[in-house]
C-alpha positions as CSV (number, residue, x, y, z in Angstrom):
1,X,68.3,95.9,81.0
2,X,67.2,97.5,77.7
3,X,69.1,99.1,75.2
4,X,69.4,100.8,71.8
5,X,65.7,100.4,71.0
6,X,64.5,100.8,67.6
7,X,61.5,102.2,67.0
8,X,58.9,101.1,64.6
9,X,57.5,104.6,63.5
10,X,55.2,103.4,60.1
11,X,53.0,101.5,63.1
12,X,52.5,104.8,65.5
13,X,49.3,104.7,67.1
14,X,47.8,107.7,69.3
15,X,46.5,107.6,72.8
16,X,44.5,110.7,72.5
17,X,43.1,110.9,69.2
18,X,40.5,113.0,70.0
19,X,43.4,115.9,69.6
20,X,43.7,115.2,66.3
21,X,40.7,117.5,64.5
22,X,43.1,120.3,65.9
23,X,45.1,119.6,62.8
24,X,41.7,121.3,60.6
25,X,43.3,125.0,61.3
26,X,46.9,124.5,60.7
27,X,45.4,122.7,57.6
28,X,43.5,126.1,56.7
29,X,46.5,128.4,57.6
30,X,48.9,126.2,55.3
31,X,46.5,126.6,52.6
32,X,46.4,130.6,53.1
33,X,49.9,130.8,53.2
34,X,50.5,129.0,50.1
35,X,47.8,131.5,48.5
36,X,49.8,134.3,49.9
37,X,53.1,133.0,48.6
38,X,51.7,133.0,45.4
39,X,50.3,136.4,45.4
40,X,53.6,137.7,47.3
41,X,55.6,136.0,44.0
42,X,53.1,137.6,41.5
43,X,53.3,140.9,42.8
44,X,56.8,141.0,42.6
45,X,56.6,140.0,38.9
46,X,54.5,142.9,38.1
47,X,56.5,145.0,40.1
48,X,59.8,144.5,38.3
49,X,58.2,144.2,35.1
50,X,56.0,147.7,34.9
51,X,58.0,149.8,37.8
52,X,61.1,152.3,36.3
53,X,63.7,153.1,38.4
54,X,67.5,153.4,37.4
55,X,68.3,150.8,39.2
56,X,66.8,147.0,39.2
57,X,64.5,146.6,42.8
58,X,65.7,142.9,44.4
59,X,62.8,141.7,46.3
60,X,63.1,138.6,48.9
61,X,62.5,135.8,47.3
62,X,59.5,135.2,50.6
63,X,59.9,138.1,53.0
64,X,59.0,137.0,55.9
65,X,56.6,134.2,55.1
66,X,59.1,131.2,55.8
67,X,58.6,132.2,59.4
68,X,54.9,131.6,58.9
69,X,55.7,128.6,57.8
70,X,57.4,127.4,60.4
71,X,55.0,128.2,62.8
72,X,52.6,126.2,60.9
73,X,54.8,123.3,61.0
74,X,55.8,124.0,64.5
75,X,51.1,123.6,65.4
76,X,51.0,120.7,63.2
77,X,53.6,118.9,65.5
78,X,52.0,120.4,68.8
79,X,49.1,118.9,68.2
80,X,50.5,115.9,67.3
81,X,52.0,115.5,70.4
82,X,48.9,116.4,72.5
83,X,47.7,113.4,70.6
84,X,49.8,111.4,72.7
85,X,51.3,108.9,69.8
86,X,53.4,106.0,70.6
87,X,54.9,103.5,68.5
88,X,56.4,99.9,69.1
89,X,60.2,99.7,70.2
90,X,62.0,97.5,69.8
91,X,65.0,96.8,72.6
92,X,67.9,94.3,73.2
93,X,67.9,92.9,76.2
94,X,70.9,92.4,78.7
95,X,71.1,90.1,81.1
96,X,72.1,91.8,84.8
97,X,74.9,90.7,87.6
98,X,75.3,88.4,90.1
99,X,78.0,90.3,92.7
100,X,78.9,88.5,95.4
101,X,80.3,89.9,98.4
102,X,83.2,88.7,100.0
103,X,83.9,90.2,103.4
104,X,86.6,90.1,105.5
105,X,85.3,89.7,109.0
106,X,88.7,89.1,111.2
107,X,89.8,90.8,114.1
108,X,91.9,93.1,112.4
109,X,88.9,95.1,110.9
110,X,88.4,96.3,114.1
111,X,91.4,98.7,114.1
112,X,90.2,102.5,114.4
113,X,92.7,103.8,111.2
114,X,90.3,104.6,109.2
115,X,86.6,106.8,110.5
116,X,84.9,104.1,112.9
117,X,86.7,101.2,111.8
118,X,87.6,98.7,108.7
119,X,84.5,97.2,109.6
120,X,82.6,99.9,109.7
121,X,84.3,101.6,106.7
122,X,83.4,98.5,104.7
123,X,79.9,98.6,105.7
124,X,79.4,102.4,104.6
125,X,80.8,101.0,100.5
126,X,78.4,98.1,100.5
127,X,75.8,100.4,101.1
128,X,77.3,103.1,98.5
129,X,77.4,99.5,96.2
130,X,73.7,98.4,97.0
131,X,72.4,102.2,96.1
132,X,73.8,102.3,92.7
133,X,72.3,98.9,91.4
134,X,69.3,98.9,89.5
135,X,68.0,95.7,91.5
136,X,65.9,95.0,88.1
137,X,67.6,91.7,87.0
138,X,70.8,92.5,89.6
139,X,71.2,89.7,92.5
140,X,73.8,89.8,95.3
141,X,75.0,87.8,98.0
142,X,77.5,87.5,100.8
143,X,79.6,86.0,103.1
144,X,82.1,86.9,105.6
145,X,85.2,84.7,106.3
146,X,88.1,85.2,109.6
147,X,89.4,81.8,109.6
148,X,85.9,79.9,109.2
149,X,83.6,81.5,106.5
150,X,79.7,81.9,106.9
151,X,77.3,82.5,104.0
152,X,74.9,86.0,105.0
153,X,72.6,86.1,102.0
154,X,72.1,83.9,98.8
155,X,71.8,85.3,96.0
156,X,68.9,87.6,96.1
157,X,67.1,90.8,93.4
158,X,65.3,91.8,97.0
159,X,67.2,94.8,98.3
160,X,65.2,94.7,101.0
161,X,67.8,91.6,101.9
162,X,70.5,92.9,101.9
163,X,69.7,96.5,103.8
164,X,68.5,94.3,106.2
165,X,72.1,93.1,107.1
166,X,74.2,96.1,106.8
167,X,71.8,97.3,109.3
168,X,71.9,95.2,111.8
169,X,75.7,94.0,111.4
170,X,77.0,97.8,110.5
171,X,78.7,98.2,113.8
172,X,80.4,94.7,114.3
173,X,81.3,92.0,112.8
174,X,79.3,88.3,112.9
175,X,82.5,86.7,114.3
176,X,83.0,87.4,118.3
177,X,86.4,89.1,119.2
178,X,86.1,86.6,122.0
179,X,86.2,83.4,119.8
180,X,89.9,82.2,118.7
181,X,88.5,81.9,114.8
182,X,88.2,85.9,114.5
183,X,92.1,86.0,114.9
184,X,92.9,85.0,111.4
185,X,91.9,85.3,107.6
186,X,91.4,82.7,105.3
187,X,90.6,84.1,101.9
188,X,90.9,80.4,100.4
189,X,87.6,79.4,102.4
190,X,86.2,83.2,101.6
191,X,86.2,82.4,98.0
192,X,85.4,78.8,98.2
193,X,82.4,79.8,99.7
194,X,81.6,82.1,97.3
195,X,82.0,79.8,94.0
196,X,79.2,77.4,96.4
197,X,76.7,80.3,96.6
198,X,76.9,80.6,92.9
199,X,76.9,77.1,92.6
200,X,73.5,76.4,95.4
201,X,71.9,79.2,93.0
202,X,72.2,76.5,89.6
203,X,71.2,74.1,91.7
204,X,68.1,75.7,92.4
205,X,67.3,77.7,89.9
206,X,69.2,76.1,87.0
207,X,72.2,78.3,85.0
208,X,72.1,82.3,85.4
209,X,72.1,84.9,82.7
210,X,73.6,87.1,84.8
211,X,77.3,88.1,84.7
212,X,79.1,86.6,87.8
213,X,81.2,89.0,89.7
214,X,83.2,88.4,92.9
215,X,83.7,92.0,95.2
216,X,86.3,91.0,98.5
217,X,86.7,93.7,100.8
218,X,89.9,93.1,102.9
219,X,92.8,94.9,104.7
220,X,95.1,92.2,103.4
221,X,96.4,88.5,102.9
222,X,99.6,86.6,102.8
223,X,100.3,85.4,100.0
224,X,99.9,81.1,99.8
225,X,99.9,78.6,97.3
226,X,96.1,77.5,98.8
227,X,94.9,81.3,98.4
228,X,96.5,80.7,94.7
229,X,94.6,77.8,93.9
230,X,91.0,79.4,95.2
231,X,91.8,82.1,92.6
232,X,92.9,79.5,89.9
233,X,88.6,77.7,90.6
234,X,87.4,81.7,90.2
235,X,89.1,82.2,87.0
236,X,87.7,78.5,85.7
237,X,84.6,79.5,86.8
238,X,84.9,82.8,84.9
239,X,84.1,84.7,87.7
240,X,86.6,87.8,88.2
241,X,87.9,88.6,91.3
242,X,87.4,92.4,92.0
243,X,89.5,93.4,95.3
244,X,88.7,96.3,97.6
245,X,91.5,97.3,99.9
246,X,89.9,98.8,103.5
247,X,93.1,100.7,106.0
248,X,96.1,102.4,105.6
249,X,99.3,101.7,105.4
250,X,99.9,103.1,108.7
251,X,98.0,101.0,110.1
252,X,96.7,100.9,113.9
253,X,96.6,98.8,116.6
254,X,95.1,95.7,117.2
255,X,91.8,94.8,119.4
256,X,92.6,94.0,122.6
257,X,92.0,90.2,123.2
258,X,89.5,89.4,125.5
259,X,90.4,85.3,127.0
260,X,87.4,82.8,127.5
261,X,88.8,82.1,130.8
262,X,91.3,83.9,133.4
263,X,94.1,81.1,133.3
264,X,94.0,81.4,128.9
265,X,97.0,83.5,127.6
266,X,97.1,85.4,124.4
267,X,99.0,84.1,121.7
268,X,102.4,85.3,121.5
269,X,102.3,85.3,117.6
270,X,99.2,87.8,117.1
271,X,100.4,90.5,115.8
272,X,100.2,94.2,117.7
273,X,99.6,96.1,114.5
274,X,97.7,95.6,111.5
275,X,98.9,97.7,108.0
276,X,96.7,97.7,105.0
277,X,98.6,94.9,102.6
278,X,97.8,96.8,99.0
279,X,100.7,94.8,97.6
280,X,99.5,91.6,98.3
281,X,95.8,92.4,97.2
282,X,97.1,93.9,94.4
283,X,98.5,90.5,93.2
284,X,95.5,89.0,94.3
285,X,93.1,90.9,92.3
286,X,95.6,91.0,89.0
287,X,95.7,86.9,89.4
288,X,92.2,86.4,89.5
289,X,91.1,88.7,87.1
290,X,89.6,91.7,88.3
291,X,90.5,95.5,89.4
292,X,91.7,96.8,92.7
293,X,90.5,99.8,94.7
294,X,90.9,101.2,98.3
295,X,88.5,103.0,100.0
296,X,89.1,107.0,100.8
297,X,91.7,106.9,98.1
298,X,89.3,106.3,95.3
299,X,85.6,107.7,96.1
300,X,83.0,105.3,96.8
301,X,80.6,106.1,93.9
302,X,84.0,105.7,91.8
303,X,84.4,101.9,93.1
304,X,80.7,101.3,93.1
305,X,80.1,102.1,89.1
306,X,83.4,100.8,87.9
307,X,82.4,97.6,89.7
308,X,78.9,97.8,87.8
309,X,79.7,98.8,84.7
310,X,82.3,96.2,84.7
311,X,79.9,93.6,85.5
312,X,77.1,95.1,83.2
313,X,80.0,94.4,80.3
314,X,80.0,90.7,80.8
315,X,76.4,90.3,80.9
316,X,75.3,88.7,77.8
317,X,72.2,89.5,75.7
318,X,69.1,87.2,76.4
319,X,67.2,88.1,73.6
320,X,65.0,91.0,72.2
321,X,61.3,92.4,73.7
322,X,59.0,94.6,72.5
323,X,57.4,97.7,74.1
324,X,55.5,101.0,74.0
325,X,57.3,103.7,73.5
326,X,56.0,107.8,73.9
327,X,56.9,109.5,71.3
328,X,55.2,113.3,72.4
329,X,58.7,114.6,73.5
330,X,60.3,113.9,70.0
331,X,57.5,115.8,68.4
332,X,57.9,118.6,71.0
333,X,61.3,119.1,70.6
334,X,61.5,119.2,66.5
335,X,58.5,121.5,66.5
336,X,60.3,123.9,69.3
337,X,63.4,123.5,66.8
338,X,61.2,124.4,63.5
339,X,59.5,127.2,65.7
340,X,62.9,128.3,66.6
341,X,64.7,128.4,63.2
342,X,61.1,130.3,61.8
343,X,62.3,133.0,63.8
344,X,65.4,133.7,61.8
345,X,62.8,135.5,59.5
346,X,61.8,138.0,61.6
347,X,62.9,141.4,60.9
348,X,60.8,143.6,63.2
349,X,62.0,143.4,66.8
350,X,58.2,143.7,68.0
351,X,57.4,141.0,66.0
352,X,60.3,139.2,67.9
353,X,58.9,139.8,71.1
354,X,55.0,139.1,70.1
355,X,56.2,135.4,69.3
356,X,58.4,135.1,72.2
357,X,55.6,135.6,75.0
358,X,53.3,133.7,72.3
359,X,56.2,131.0,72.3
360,X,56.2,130.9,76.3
361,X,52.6,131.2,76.7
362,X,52.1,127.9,74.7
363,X,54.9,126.2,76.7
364,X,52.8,126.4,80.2
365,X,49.4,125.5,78.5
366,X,51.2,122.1,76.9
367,X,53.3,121.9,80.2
368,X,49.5,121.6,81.7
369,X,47.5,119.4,79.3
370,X,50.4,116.9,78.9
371,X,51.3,116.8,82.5
């Protein structure tokens, strides 16, 4: 990422010099203009000095001459600009983010309380999330945690990645309904998983740049000492803990559970109903550093830049790079202005008009040439 470039403007060069006799006419015309001014001042001189009248004449001091002027000014940059001239910029660079994803994959993101389900719901943001980064020094990775956790993607700049697995996992969850593991959440595993993606990244690729983010989507957790001492590694590791609450607080009911075999009974302890715990991951985000949000009470887009731009904040700067930078729009836009301003002078409404279809007429042609 590039910003506040600073551009070199003694060492502008032009792409398209061959524009640049052009500059010959509006050479000649400011040369006649300055012979007019002259005579314009002279005349006025004799005037007031031989005419008698009772009263002193007043005579502008240019008439309308300035707008001439202007005009000049306004070809001089014109052709400047169909010169093509560019100059050396000079840009800090920003390092990008490393977000990982942290998704909850229990049972319990099955229930239907919000459009599809939690799941489903969750599946929709990430994909809001993956549209609005850049992807130019950005990574992101995953893993989904029930009661085990599993590691999706590393961390990876190819979006192609990570649209890959929203698309094939957007309907259900990795972890079988069917498999006793999906009926619980273990957020301690979720993040200790998470800290050993970032940590199988420097051992590959040796220390990141990037600002290291953490994004859990959940419908809730009970608070536990363990789940306190995951968030106490992600604070040492300075990587915040960002919390995205999926449900409502109505909640809905459960999955049905499906047994392996006819003689298995359910558990009597799994719960019926599941209610969105925005207490509890509330605390969790405020303990480890980050922000909470829930889905359809703040807008996607909403989450997804406040999550960027707070990850773009605590990416350092990596240095400084030099590039080409056009500078044909910034002599287009002051000669427009100086045009603009020349009409001031006008007093003759057909005059006015004259320049105006003159004004537009130029417009298309550069629109043309430079396009």
């Amino acid at each position: 990422m590039n910003v506040l470039p600073r551009i070199g403007f003694t060492e502008v060069t032009f792409g398209s010099p061959e524009y640049l006799w052009l500059l010959v006419f509006p050479g000649l015309l400011l040369l006649l203009w300055v012979w007019r001014f002259i005579r314009r001042r002279a005349d006025a001189r004799h005037v007031i000095r031989n005419r008698l009248v009772p009263r002193q004449s007043r005579f502008a001091f240019a008439g309308e001459l300035p707008f001439w002027l202007c005009l000049i000014l306004s070809t001089v940059l014109t052709i400047l600009a169909l010169a093509r001239p560019h100059g050396p910029a000079i840009a800090l660079r920003q390092g990008g983010m490393d977000l990982v994803i942290l998704q909850d994959g229990s049972a319990s993101m099955r229930v239907q309380d919000v459009p599809g389900d939690r799941w489903q719901r969750s599946t929709r943001f990430l994909r809001m999330l993956g549209d609005s980064m850049s992807w130019q020094n950005d990574r992101i990775a995953m893993a989904v945690f029930a009661r085990i956790a599993a590691p999706q993607i590393r961390l990876t700049k190819d979006p192609n990645t990570f649209f890959f697995f929203l698309d094939n996992l957007e309907k259900n969850s990795p972890f079988r309904i069917e498999d006793d593991s999906t009926w619980d959440t273990n957020l301690e595993l979720g993040i200790h998983w998470g800290l050993r993606l970032i940590e199988k990244d420097e051992e590959l690729h040796g220390p990141s740049s990037n600002a290291q983010l953490f994004v859990m989507l959940s419908d809730g957790e009970a608070w536990s000492g363990e789940v306190e001492k995951s968030l106490q590694r992600a604070v040492d590791a300075n990587v915040p803990l960002f919390v995205v609450g999926v449900g409502t607080l109505g909640g809905g009911r459960m999955p049905k559970w499906v047994p392996k075999t006819p003689d298995e009974e359910a558990d009597p302890e799994t719960p019926l109903m599941s209610r969105l715990d925005r207490e509890g991951l509330q605390r969790i985000a405020s303990v480890g550093g980050g922000q909470y949000f829930e889905l359809d009470r703040d807008g996607d887009r909403q989450i997804a830049n406040a999550i960027i731009d707070a990850a773009k904040r605590r990416a350092p700067a990596i240095g400084v790079t030099e590039q080409a930078e056009e500078l044909y729009w910034r002599f287009l836009v002051i000669g427009a202005l100086i045009a603009v301003a020349g009409l001031l002078f006008l007093r003759e409404r057909a005059d006015l008009w004259i320049q105006l279809i003159g004004g537009t007429a130029v417009l298309l042609t550069l629109s043309t040439i430079i396009g």
